[in-house]
C-alpha positions as CSV (number, residue, x, y, z in Angstrom):
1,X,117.7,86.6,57.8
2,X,114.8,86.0,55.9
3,X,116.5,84.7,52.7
4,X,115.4,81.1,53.0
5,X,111.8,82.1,54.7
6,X,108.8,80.2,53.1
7,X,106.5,82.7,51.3
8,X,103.1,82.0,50.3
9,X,103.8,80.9,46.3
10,X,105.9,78.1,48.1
11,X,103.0,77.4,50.2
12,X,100.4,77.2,46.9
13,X,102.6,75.6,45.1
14,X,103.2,72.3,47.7
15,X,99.5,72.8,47.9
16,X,98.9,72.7,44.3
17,X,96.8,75.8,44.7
18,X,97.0,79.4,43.1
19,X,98.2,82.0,45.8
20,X,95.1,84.0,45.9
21,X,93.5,80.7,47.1
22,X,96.1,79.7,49.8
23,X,96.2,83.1,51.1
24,X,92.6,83.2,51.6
25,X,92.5,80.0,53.3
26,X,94.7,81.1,55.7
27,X,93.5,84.2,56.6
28,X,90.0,82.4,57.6
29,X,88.6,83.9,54.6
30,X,84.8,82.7,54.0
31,X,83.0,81.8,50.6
32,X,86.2,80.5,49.0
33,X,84.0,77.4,47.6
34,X,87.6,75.3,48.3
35,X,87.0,71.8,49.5
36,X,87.8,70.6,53.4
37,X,90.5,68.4,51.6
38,X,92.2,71.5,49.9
39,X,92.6,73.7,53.2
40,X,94.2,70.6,54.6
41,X,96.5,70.7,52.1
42,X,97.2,74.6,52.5
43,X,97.3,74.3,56.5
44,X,100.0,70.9,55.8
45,X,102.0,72.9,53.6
46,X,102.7,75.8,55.9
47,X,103.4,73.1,58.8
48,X,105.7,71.7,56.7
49,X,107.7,74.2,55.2
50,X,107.6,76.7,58.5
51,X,105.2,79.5,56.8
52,X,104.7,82.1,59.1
53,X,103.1,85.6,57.6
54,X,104.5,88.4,56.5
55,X,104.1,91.1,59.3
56,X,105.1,94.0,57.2
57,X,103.0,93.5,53.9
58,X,99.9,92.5,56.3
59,X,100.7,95.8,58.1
60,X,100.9,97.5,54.7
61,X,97.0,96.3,54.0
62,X,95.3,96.3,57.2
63,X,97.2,99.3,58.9
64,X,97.9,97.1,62.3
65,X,101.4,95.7,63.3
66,X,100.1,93.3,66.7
67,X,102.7,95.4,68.4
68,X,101.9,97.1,71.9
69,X,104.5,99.9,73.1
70,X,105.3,99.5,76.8
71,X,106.5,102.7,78.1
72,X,107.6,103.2,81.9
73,X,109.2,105.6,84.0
74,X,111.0,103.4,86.3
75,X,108.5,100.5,86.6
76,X,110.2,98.2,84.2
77,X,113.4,96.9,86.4
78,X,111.7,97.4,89.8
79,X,110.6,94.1,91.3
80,X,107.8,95.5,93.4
81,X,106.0,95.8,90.0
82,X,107.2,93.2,87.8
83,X,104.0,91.5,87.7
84,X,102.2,95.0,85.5
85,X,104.6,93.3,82.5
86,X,104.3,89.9,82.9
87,X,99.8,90.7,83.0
88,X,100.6,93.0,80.3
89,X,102.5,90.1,78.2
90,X,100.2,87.5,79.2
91,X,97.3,89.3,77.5
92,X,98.9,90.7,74.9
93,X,100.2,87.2,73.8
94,X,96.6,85.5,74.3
95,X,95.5,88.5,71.6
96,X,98.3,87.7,69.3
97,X,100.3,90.6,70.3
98,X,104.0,91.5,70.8
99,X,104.6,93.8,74.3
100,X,107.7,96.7,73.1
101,X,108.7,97.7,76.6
102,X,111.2,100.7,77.4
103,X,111.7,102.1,80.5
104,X,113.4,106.3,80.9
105,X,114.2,106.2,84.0
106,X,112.6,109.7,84.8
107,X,115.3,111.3,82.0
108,X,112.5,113.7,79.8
109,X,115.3,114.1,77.0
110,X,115.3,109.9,76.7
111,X,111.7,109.4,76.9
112,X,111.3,111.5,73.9
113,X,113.8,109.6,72.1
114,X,111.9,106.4,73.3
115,X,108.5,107.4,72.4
116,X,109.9,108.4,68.9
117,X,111.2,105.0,68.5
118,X,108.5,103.0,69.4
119,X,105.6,105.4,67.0
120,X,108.2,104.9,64.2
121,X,107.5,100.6,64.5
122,X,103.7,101.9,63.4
123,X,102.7,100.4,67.4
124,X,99.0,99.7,67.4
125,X,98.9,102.0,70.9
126,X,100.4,103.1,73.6
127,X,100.4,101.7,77.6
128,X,102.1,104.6,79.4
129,X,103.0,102.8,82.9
130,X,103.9,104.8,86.1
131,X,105.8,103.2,89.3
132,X,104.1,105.3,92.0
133,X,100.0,105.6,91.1
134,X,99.7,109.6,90.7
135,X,98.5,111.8,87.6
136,X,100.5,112.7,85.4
137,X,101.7,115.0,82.3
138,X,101.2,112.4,79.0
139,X,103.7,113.5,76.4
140,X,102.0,115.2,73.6
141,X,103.6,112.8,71.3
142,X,101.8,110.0,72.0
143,X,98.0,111.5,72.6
144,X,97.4,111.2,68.7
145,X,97.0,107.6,68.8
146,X,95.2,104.8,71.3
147,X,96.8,105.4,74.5
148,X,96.2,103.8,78.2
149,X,97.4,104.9,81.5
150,X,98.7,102.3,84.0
151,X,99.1,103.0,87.4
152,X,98.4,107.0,86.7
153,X,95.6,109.1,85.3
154,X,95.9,112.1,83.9
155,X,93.8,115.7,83.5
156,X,93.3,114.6,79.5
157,X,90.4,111.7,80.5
158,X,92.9,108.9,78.9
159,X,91.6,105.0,79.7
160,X,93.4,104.2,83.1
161,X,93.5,101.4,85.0
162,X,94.5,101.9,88.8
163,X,94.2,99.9,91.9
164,X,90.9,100.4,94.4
165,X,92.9,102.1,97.1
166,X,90.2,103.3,98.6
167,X,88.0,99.8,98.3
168,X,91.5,98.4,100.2
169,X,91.1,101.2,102.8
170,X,87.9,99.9,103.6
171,X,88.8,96.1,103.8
172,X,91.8,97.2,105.8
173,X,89.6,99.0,108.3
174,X,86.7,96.2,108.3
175,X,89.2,93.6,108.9
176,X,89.7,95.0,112.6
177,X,86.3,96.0,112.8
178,X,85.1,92.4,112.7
179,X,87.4,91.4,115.3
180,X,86.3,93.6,118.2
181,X,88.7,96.3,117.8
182,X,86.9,99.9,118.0
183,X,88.2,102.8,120.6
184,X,92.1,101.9,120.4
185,X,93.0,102.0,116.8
186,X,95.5,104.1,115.5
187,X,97.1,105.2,111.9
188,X,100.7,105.2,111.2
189,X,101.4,107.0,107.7
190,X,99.6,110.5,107.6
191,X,101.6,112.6,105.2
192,X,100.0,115.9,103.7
193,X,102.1,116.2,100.3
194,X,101.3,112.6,99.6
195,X,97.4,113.4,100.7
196,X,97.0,116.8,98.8
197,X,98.9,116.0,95.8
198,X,98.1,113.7,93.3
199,X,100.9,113.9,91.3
200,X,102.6,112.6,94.0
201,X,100.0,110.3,95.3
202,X,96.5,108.8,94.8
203,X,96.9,106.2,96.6
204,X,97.4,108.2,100.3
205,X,93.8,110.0,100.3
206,X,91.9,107.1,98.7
207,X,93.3,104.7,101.6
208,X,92.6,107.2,103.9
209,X,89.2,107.8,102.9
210,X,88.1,104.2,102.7
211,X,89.5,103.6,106.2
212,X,87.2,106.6,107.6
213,X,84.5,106.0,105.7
214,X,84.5,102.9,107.3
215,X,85.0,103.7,110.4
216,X,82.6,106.5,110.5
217,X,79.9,104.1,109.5
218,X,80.6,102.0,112.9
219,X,80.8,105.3,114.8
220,X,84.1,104.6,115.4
221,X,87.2,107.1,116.1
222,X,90.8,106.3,115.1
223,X,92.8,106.3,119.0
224,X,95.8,108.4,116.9
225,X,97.2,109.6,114.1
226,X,100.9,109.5,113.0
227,X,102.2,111.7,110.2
228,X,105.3,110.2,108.5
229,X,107.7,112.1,106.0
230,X,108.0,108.9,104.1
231,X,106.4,105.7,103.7
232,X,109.5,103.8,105.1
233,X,111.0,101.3,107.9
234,X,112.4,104.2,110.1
235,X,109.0,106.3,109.9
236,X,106.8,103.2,110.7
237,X,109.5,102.4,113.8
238,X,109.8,105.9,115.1
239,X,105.7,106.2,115.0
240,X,105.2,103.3,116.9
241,X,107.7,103.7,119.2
242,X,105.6,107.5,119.9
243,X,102.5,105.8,120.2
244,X,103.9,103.3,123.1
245,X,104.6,106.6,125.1
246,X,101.2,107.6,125.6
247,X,98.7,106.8,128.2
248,X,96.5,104.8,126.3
249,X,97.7,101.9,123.7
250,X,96.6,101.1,120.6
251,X,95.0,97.3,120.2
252,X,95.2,97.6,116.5
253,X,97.6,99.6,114.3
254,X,97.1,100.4,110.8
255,X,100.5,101.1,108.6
256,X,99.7,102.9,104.9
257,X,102.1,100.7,103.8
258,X,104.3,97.3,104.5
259,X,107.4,99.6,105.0
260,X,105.7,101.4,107.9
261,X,104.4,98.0,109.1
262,X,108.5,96.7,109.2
263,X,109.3,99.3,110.9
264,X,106.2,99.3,113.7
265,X,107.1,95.8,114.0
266,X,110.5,96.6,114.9
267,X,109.6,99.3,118.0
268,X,106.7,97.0,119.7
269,X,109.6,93.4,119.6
270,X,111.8,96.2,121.2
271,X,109.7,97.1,123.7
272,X,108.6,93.8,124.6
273,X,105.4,93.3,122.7
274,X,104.0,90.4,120.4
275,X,102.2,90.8,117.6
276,X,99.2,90.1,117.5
277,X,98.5,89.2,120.9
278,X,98.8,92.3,122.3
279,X,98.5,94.3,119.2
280,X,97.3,93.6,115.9
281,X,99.2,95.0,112.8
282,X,97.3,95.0,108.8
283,X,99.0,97.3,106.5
284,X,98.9,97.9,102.5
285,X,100.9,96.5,99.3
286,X,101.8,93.0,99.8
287,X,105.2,93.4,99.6
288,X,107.3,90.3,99.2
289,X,108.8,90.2,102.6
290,X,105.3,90.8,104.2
291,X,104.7,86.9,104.0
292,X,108.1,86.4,105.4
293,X,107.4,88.9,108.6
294,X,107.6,86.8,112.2
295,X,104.3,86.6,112.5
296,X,103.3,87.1,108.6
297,X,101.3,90.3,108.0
298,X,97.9,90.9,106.8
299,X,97.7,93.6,104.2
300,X,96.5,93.9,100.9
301,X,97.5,93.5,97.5
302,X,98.7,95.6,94.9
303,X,97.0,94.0,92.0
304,X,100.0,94.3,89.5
305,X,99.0,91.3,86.7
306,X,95.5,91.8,86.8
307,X,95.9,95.6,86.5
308,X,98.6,95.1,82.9
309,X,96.3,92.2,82.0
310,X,93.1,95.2,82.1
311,X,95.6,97.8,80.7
312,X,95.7,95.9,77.4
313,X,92.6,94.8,77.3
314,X,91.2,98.4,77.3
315,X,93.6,99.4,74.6
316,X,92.9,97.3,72.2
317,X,89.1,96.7,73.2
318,X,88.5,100.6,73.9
319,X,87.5,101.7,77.6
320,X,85.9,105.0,79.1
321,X,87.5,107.7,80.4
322,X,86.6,106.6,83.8
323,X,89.6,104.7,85.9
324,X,89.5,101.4,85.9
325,X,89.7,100.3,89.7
326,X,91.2,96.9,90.1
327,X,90.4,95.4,93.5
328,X,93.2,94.9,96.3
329,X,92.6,91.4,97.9
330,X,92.9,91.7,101.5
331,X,95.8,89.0,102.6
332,X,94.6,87.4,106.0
333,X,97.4,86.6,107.8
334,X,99.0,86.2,111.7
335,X,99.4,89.4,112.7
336,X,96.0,90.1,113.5
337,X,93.4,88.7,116.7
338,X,91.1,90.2,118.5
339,X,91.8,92.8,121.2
340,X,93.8,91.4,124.4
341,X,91.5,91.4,127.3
């Protein structure tokens, strides 16, 4: 493949310059005492002939290959995520980079293999991405080089960068706070593994403490509290559909996530209730179909791109040991008013 590539003697000699020279010049070299008129002619003569550098002997000298290893558990083929890549590309390109992504799919026996392959390509460091934002183990294999978390943390004080879950909880709680709703909100999404543990979750307790914090600050009491096994449509639905039964209901409702939200939606149009007229619905995530929801749904953001975009920008700039918290924009939308009269 690279039998015909230009090298640099072909580049010197159409330059009618020695090598030494025409390297330096296009390296960016200083003090090489050539004329404006000769690194034209070097710059010309790698236009025309194609030049581009060779990688491996520059990675021989300077110990650096612009290569970035991507590794994922199931992040890489999950749409809900497929902007942490395309940030993670983005900035890698703008820092003349190349992004090496593999995913494992969970499988510990691939992952080894994976991590093997990608630290025998000599990668400059290591982005270790997570679907679900928990802490995690980080294979041993990879801590002897740089190496940032994504979407995790981890108990060895590794650079992370991780959404502001707890900065959303806060916007999410405000949001209703500004529009007159205070002694009839309620929570749908309690769920004590995903609270207590945080290799299953950081993102349940943060949103939860943001929302009380906030709250507590306006002396203000949540109306209810649903716990949910998951995060899904059927949880949010069967909540909701508990919360109508009672004596007193809810104005606002928070969901700790869009699934929940789908699913709340679904119990109040069965019951005969419109959003948000007679109850207001914000939620977390942003997923795709939130925009699409009859009326659309506030919530906030997972802040995928910007949060690969900070990922490589701490690997190859350095960061502290402290997470990065990325913000989640709050996404105003239809489904909330003020309470009904």
């Amino acid at each position: 493949m690279g039998r015909n590539r230009a090298t640099l003697a072909d580049v010197a000699r159409r330059a009618g310059l020695s090598k030494t020279a025409a390297s330096m010049v296009l390296n960016g070299r200083e003090g090489t005492r050539l004329s404006a008129e000769a690194h034209q002619r070097v710059f010309a003569a790698a236009e025309e002939l194609g030049y581009r550098p060779n990688l491996a002997a520059r990675s021989l000298r300077t110990r650096k290959t612009a290569t970035i290893a991507f590794v994922s558990d199931i992040v890489a083929t999950t749409r809900f995520a497929g902007d942490l890549i395309r940030g993670a590309l983005d900035a890698a390109r703008e820092r003349d980079h190349v992004l090496l992504i593999t995913e494992t799919q969970g499988d510990a026996t691939f992952e080894q293999y994976a991590i093997e392959a990608v630290l025998d390509r000599q990668v400059d460091g290591v982005i270790y991405a997570a679907m679900a934002t928990r802490r995690l183990t980080v294979p041993a294999a990879i801590l002897g080089g740089p190496v940032v978390l994504l979407n995790a943390t981890s108990p060895d004080g590794l650079p992370s960068v991780v959404p502001d879950d707890e900065g959303a909880g806060r916007s999410v709680a405000a949001a209703l706070l500004e529009l007159g709703h205070r002694d009839a909100i309620a929570l749908i999404g309690r769920n004590r593994l995903k609270e207590d543990d945080p290799e299953v979750s950081l993102a349940a307790r943060a949103r939860l403490r943001g929302i009380r914090q906030t709250l507590d600050e306006a002396n203000v009491s949540l109306l209810a509290e649903c716990f949910c096994a998951e995060w899904l449509p059927e949880h949010g639905y069967a909540a909701m559909r508990g919360l109508l039964s009672k004596p007193k209901r809810p104005s606002a409702i928070i969901c700790m996530n869009d699934r929940l939200a789908f699913g709340a939606y679904q119990a109040l149009g069965e019951a005969g209730l419109t959003v948000p007229e007679d109850i207001s619905v914000i939620s977390f995530d942003d997923d795709p179909i939130a925009a699409w929801l009859r009326p659309s749904l506030a919530t906030t953001a997972l802040p995928h791109e910007q949060m690969g975009r900070r990922a490589v920008e701490l690997l190859l700039d350095g960061g502290a040991a402290e997470p990065a918290l990325v913000p989640m924009p709050l996404r105003r939308r239809r489904s909330l008013a003020p309470p009904a009269a």
